[in-house]
C-alpha positions as CSV (number, residue, x, y, z in Angstrom):
1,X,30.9,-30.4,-0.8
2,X,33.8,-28.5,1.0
3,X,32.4,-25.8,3.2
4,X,33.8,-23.9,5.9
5,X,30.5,-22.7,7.1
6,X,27.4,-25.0,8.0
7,X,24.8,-22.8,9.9
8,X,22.9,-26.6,10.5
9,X,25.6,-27.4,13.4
10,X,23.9,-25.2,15.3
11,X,20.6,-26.4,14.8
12,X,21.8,-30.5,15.2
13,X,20.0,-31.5,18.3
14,X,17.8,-29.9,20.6
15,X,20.4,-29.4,23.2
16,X,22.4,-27.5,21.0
17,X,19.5,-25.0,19.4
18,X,18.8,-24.4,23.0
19,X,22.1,-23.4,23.5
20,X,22.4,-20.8,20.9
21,X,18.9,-19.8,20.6
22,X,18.8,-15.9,20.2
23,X,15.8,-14.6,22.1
24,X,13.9,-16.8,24.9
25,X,10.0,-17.5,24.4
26,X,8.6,-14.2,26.0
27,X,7.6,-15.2,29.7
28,X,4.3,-14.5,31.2
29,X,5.6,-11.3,32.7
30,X,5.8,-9.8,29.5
31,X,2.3,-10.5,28.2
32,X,-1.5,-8.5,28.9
33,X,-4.5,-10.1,28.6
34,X,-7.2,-8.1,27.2
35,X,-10.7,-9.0,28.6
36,X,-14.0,-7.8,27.7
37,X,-16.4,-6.4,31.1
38,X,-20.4,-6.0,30.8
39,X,-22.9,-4.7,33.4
40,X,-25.0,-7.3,34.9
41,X,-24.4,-10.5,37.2
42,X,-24.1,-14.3,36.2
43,X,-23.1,-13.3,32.7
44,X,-20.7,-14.9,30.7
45,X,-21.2,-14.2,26.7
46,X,-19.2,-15.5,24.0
47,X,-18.1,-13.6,21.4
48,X,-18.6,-15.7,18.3
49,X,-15.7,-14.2,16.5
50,X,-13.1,-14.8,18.7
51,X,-13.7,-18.4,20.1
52,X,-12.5,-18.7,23.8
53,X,-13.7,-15.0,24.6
54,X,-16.3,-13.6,26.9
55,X,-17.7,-10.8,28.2
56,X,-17.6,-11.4,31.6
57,X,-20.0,-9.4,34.3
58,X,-17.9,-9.1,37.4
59,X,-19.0,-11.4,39.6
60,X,-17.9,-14.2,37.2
61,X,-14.8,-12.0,36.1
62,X,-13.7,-11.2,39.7
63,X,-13.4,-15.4,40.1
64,X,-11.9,-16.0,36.5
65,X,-8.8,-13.5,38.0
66,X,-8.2,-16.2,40.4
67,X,-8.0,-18.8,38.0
68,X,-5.7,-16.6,35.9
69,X,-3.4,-15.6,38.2
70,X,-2.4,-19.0,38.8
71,X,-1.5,-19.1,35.1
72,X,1.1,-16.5,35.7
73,X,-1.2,-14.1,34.5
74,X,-0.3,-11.1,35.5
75,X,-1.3,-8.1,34.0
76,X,-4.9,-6.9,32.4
77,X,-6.3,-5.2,29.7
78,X,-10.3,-3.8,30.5
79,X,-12.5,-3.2,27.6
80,X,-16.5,-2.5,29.0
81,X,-19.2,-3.3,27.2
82,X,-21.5,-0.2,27.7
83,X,-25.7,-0.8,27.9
84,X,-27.2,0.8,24.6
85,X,-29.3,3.1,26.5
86,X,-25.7,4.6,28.1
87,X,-24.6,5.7,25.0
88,X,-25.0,9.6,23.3
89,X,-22.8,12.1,20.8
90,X,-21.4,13.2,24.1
91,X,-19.3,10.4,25.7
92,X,-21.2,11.3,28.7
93,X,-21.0,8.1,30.6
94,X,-16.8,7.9,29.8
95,X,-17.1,10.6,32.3
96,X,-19.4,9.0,34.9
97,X,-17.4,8.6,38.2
98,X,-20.3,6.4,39.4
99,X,-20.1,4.4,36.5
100,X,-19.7,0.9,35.6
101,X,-15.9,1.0,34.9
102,X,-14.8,3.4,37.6
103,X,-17.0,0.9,40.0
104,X,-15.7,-2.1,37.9
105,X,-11.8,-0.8,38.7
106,X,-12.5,-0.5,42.2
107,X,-13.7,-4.2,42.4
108,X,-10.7,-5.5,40.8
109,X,-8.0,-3.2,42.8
110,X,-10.1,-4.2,46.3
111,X,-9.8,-8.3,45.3
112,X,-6.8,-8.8,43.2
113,X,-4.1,-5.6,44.5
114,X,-1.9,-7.3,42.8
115,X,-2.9,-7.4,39.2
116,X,-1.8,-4.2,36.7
117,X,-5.0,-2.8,35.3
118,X,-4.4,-1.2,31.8
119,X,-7.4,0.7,30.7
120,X,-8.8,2.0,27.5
121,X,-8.9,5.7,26.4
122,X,-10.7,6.2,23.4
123,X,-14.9,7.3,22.8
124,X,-15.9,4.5,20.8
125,X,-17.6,2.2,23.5
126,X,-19.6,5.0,25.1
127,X,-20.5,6.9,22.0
128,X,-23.3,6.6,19.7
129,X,-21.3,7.8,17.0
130,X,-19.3,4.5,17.4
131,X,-15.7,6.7,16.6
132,X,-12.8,7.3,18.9
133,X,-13.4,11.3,19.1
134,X,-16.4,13.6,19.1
135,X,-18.1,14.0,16.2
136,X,-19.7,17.3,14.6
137,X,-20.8,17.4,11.1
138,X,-19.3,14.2,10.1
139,X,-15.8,15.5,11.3
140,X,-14.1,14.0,14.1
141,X,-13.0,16.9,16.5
142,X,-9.5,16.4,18.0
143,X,-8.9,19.4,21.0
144,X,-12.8,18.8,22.3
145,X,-12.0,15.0,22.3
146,X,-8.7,15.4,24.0
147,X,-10.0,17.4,26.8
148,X,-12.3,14.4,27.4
149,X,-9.9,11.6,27.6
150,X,-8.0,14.0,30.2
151,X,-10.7,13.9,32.4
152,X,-11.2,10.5,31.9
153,X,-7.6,9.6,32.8
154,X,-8.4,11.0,35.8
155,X,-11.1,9.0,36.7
156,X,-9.4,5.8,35.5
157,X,-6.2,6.0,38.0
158,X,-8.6,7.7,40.7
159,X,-10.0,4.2,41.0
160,X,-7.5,2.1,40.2
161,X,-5.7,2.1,36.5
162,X,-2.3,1.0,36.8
163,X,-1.6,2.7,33.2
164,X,-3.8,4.4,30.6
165,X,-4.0,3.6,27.6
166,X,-4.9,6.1,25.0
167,X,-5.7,4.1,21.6
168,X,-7.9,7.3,20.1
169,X,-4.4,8.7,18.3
170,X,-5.7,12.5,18.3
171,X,-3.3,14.7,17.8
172,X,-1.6,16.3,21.3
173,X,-3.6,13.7,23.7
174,X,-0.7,12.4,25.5
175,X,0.6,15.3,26.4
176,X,-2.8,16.7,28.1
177,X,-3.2,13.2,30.1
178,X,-0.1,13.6,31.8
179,X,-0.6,16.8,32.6
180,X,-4.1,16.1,33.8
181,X,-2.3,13.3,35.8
182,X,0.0,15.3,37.0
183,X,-2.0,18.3,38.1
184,X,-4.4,15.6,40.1
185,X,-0.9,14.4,41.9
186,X,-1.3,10.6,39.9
187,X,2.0,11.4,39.2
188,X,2.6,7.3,39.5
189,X,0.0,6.1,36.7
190,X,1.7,5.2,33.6
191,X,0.6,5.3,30.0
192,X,0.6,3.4,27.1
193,X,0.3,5.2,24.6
194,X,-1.2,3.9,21.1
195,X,1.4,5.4,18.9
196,X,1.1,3.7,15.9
197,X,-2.5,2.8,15.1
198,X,-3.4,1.7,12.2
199,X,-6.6,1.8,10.4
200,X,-6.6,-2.1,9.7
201,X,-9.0,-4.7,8.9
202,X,-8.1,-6.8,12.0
203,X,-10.2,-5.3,14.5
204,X,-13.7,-6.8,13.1
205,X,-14.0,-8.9,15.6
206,X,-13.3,-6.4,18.9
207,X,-16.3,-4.1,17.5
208,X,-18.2,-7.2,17.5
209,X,-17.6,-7.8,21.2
210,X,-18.2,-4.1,22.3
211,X,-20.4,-3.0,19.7
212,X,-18.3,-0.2,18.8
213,X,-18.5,0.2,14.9
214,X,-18.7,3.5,13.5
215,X,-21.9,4.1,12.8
216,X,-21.0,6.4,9.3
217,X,-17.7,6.4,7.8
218,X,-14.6,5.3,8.8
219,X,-11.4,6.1,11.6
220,X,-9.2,6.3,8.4
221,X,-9.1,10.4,8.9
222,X,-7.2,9.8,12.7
223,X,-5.9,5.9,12.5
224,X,-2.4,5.6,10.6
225,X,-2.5,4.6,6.9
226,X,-1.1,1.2,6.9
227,X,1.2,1.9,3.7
228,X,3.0,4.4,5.8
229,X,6.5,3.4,8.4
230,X,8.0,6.9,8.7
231,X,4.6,8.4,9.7
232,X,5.3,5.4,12.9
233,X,8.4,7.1,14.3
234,X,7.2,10.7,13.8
235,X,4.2,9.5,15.7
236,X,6.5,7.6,18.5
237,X,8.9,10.4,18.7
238,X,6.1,12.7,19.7
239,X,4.5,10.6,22.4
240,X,7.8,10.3,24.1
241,X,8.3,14.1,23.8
242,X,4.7,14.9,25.2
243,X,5.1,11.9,28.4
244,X,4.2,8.5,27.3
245,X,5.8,5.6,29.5
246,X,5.4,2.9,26.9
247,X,5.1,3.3,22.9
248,X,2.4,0.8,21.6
249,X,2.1,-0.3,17.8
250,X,-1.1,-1.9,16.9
251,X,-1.5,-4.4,15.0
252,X,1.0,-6.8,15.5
253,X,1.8,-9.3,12.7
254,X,1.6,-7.2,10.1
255,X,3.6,-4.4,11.2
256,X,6.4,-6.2,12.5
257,X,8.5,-3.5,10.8
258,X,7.1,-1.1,12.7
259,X,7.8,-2.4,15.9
260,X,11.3,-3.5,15.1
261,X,11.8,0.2,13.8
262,X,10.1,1.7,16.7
263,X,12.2,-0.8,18.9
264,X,15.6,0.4,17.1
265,X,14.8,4.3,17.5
266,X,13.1,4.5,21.0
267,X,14.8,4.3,24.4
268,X,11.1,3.5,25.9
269,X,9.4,0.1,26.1
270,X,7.5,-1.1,23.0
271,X,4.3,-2.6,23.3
272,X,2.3,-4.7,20.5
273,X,-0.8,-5.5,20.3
274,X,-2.0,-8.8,18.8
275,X,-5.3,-7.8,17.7
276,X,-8.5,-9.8,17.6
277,X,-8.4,-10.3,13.7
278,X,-5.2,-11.9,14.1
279,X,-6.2,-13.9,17.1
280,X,-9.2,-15.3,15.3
281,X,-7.4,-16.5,12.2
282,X,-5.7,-19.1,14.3
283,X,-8.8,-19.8,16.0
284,X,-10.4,-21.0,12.7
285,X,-7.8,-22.5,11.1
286,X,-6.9,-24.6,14.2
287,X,-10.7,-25.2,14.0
288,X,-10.6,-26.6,11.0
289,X,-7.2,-28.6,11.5
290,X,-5.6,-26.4,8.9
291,X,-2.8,-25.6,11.6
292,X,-1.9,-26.6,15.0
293,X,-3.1,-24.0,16.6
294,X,-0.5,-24.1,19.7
295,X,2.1,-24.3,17.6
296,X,1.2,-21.4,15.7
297,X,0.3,-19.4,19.4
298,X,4.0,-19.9,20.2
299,X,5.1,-19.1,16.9
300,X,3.5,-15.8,16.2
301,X,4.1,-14.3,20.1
302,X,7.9,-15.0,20.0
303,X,7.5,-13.9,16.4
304,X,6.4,-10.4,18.2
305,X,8.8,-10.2,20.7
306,X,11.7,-10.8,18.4
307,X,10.3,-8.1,17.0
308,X,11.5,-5.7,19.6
309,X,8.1,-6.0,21.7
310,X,8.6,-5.6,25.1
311,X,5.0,-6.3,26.0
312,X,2.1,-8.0,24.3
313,X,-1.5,-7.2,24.2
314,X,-2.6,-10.9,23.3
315,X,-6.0,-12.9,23.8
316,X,-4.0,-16.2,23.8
317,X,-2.6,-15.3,27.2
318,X,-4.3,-18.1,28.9
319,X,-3.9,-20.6,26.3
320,X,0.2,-19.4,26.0
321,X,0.3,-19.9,30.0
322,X,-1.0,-23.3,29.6
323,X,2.0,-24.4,26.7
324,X,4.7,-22.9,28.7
325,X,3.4,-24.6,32.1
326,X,2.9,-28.0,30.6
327,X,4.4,-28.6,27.1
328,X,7.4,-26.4,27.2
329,X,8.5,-27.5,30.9
């Protein structure tokens, strides 16, 4: 065979795919490590769907940072766990400034300054409805909902949040928050906004950890329809127009489209989220020895960031810091 073009030359020896390797592994700096919080002290629960987990009450938390941080960990996602007896149709306790979160932030800020706190803005974890909005009649109400993750925004960089992360997707939120933000001079607290959320069957095991099922229906009336791409950009285009600093899409592996379109049309940063459907699907198959499960880690997050993801919302953060630090050096 006579051929003026053999792509393997480039892939002959180690040396030499290093050499013209397009995109790096993403670094440490680039990832966010989403970790579950409860009330309580000397806790430290396992969530059985997503081997590795906890939920973590602060004491215990506040010492795990430590050992994070000298993984190269650098950057945190907070997801509470809210006591049963906490939760009403109301939210209430999302507005609580005396509350476990606000308290929790505080904590974190006061020990570990240095660490970026991203936290959640969506109902779900403090409602007894179990949905992302307020409910009425079996209808999920979008400008009563908004006004309360405003507020909330408030709260969250009041005491601490680095960004804020609205994951509810009602329509108009993003705008309100910064203005909220603004108005209550936090002109320096970011957000992250969810922008294309999709209504997927990989978050199972995250409703596990915070109990936050819906308790009727579904979220398929406000998260995206996952047959849809278009719906993404009009979705991102409007977050950018109403403030966001960062244009999430969520999930990861199967919307890598969507983040490589929302990458190619955007002149923000584009954050994925690896969800924890996706994260426990290597769990069990490395479990059962179906894969090697760091290969696969390494795999899917540089799969994500070739992608055109910036940043990564990822629950392999510690396990990732550990391959770079001592099988990649």
């Amino acid at each position: 065979m006579k051929s003026l073009h053999r792509p393997r030359r480039l892939r002959s020896t180690t040396n030499i795919r290093e050499l013209s390797h397009e995109i790096s592994y993403p670094g440490m700096e680039r990832l966010i490590y989403p970790c579950f919080i409860q009330s309580g002290s000397q806790k430290m629960d396992p969530i059985l769907a997503m081997p590795g987990q906890f939920r973590y009450s602060m004491d215990i938390f506040l010492k795990k940072l430590t050992d994070w941080k000298k993984l190269g960990i650098k950057n945190i996602a907070l997801f509470p766990k809210i006591d049963e007896n906490l939760k009403n149709s109301e939210s209430s306790e999302a507005l609580n400034e005396n509350g476990f979160l606000p308290k929790a932030l505080q904590q974190i800020k006061e020990r570990h300054p240095e660490i970026a706190i991203f936290t959640d803005l969506a109902l779900d974890p403090f409602s007894s409805d179990g949905h992302d909005g307020l409910v009425a009649n079996g209808k999920i109400l979008n400008d009563e909902t908004v006004a309360v993750l405003a507020e909330m925004a408030v709260i969250h960089a009041r005491n601490g949040a680095d960004f804020v992360c609205p994951s509810d997707m009602m329509d108009g939120r993003v705008k309100k928050i910064r203005e909220a933000l603004e108005q209550s001079r936090y002109i320096d607290t970011g957000i992250v906004s969810y922008s294309a959320k999709y209504a997927s069957s990989f978050y199972g095991p995250f409703r596990e950890a915070l109990d936050s099922a819906p308790r009727a229906g579904d979220k398929k009336t406000y998260q995206m329809d996952f047959r849809n791409q278009k719906e993404a950009l009009k979705e991102a285009k409007l977050d950018f127009l109403e403030g966001a600093d960062v244009l999430m899409v969520k999930p990861a592996l199967s919307y890598l489209d969507v983040i490589s379109k929302v990458k190619e049309k955007s002149i923000l940063p584009v954050a994925a989220y690896n969800v924890s459907g996706e994260y426990a699907m290597v769990k069990a198959s490395a479990e059962k020895g179906w894969i090697d499960g760091k290969k696969a880690i390494l795999e899917i997050l540089t799969s994500i960031h070739r992608a055109g993801a910036d940043m990564i919302f990822t629950y392999h953060a510690p396990e990732y810091a550990e391959i770079m630090q001592k099988e990649l050096k």
